[in-house]
C-alpha positions in Angstrom: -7.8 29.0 13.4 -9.8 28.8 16.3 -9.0 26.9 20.1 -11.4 26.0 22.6 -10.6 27.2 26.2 -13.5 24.6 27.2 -16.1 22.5 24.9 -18.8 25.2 25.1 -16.3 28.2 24.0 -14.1 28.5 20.8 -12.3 31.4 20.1 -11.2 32.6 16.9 -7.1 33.1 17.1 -6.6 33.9 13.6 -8.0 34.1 10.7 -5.9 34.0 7.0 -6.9 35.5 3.7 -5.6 35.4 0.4 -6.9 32.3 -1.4 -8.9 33.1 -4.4 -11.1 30.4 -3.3 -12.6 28.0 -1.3 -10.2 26.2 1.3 -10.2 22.7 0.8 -7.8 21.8 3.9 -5.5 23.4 6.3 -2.8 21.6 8.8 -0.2 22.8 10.9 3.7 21.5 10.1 4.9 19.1 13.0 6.8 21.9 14.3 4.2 23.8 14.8 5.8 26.9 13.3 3.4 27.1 10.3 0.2 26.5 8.8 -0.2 25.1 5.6 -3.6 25.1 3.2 -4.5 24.3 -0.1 -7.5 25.8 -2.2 -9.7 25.5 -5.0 -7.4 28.2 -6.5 -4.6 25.3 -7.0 -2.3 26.8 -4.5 -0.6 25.6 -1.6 0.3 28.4 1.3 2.1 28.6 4.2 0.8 31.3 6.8 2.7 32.4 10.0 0.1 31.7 12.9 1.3 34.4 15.1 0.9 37.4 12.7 -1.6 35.7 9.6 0.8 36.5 7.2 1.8 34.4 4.0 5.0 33.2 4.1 4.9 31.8 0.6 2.9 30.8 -2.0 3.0 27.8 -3.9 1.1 28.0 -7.5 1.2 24.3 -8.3 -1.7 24.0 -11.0 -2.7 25.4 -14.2 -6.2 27.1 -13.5 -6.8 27.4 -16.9 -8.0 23.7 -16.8 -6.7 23.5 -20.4 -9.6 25.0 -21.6 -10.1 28.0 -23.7 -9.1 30.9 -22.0 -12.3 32.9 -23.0 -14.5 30.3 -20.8 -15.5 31.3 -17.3 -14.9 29.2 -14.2 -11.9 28.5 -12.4 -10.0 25.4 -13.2 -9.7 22.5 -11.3 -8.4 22.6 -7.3 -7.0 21.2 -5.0 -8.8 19.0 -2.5 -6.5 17.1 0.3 -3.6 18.0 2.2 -0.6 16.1 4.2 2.4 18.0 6.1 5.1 16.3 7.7 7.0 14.6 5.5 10.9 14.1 4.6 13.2 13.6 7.0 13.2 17.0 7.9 9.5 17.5 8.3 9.3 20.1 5.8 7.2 18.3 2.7 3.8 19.1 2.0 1.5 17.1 -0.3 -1.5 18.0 -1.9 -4.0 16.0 -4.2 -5.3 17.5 -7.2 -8.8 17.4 -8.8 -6.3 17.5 -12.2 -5.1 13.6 -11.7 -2.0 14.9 -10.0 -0.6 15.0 -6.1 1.7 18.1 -5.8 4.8 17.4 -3.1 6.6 21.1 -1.8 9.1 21.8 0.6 8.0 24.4 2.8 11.6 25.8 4.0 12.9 25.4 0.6 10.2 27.1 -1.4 10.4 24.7 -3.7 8.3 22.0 -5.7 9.7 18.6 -5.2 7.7 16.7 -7.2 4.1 15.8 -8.9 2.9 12.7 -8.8 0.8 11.2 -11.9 -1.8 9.3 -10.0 -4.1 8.8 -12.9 -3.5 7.3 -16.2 -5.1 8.1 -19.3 -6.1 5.3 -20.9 -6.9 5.7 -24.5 -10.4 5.6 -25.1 -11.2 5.2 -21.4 -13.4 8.6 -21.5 -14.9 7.9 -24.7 -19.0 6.8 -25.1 -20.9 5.4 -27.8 -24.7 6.5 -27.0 -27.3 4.0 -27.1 -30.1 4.2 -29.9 -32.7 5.1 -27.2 -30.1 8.4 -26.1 -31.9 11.5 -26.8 -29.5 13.4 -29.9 -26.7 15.6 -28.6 -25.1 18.3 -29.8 -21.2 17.6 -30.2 -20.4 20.4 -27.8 -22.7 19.0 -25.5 -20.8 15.6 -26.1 -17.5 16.8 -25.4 -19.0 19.2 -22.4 -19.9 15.8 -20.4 -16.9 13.8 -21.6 -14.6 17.1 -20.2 -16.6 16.5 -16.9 -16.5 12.7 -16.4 -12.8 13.0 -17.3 -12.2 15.6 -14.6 -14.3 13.7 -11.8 -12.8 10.3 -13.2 -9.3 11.6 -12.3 -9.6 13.6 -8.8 -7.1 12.8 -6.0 -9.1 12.9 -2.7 -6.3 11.6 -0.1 -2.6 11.7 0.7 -0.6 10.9 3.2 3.5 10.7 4.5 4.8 7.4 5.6 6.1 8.0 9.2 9.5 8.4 9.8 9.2 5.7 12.8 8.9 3.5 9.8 12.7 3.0 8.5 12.2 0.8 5.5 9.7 3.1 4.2 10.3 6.4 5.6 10.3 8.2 2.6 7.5 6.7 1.1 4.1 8.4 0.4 0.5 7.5 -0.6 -2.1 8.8 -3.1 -5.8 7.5 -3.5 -7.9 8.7 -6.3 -11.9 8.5 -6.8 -10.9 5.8 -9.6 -10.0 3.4 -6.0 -6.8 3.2 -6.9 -4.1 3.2 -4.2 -0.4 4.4 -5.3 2.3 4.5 -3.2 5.5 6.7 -4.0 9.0 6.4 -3.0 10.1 9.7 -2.2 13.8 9.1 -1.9 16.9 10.8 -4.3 16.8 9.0 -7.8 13.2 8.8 -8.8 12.5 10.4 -11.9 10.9 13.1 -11.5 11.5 13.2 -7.8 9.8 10.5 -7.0 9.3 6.6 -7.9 6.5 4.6 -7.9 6.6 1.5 -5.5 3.0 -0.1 -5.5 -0.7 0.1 -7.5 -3.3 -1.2 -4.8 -6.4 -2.3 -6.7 -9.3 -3.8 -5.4 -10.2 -7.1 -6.9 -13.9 -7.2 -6.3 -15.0 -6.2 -9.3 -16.7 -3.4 -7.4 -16.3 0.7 -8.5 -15.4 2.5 -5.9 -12.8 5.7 -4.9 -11.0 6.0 -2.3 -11.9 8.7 0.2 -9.6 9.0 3.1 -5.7 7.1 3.7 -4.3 6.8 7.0 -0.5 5.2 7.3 -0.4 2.8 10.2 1.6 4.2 12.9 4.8 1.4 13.2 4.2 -0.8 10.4 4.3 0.0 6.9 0.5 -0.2 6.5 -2.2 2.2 4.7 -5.7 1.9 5.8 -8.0 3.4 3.0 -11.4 3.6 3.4 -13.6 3.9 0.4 -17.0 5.2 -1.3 -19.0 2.0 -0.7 -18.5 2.2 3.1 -15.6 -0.6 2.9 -12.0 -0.1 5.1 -9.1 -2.0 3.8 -5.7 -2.5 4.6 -2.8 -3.1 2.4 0.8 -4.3 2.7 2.6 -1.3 0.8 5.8 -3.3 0.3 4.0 -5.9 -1.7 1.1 -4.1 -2.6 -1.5 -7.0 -1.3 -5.0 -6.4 0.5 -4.3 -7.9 4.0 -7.8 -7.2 5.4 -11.4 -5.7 4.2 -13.6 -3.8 6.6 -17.2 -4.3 6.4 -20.6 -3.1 7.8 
């Protein structure tokens, strides 16, 4: 945590250790009485900015990776953060390299709910190799499959609805590397903690995932922008493009 007196001068305020890998993100809660991060370690923390110290932990993913437990590595991370949401300002939500967006309630301790952005589609990982293919060892079959599977599913960006919004204060987005925009209502009821209102695809034709989501201040908006270097903006009540970015 660092703040900059002047542009030429940063000072380091604090610094917080205790994830067993790297940081992927890091805000502070609207309040301003935390700091909140999430790691490749698949946890979520919340740090007091004063003194450095955790305040809690929140082990939201299997680091295993559902593989064998003899393999090395660590399993997969997590890779975007969102604070400030709930009508109390106390939900956290994290995006998962796993397929899954993790919501917590700081002051509770608590996990709220995870959200399945990805769907497996049967036979959606599976490859037939062409006759010109070089021969493969099975393991090395399933080795690549494992890994397209993994990337194929990552969630890259979440965000809260804002709670200047009424009709959908207590929604939330997801957006995945397979471009695929979901948007969650987080109210009582859901199963599961949540329900799911909208799936935004793009129509083009075009592959592309979705990098970064911002909610549009007073309207009930997301802007997502997207590997191929297009910005579009959908109508989460309906779940229709409204506009496309270009250039």
């Amino acid at each position: 945590m660092a703040h900059p007196p002047n542009p030429n001068q940063y000072k380091c305020l604090q610094v917080f250790v205790g994830h067993e890998g790297g940081v992927t993100a890091g805000a502070f809660t609207p309040d301003g009485k935390w700091v909140v991060s999430a790691g490749q370690d698949g946890t979520i923390r919340v740090w007091a900015p004063k003194t450095g110290m955790s305040r809690h932990v929140f082990r939201v993913m299997d680091q295993s990776g559902g593989h064998d437990h003899q393999e090395e590595g660590p399993g997969p991370g997590l890779t975007c953060l969102s604070v400030g949401g709930g009508s109390d300002g106390q939900l956290a939500i994290a995006g998962g390299e796993d397929g899954n967006a993790y919501v917590v309630h700081i002051q509770g301790k608590k996990l709220v709910a995870t959200l399945p952005h990805f769907e497996n589609t049967p036979g959606a990982a599976s490859s037939t190799p062409s006759a010109s293919s070089p021969p493969t060892s099975m393991e090395d079959d399933q080795e690549e499959q494992e890994n397209m599977m993994e990337e194929a599913r990552s969630v890259e960006a979440v965000g809260f609805c804002p709670s200047t919004i009424p009709a959908t204060a207590h929604w939330c987005a997801t957006g995945g590397v397979d471009g695929v925009l979901k948007i969650w209502n987080m109210s009582p009821g859901g199963a599961g903690g949540a329900q799911l209102r909208q799936k935004c695809s793009r129509d083009d034709g075009i592959r592309a995932g979705i990098t970064r989501l911002r909610w549009h201040d007073s309207l009930p908006l997301v802007i997502a922008s997207y590997t191929d270097g297009r910005v579009c903006v959908w109508d989460v009540r309906v779940g229709r493009m409204v506009d496309c970015l270009t250039g």
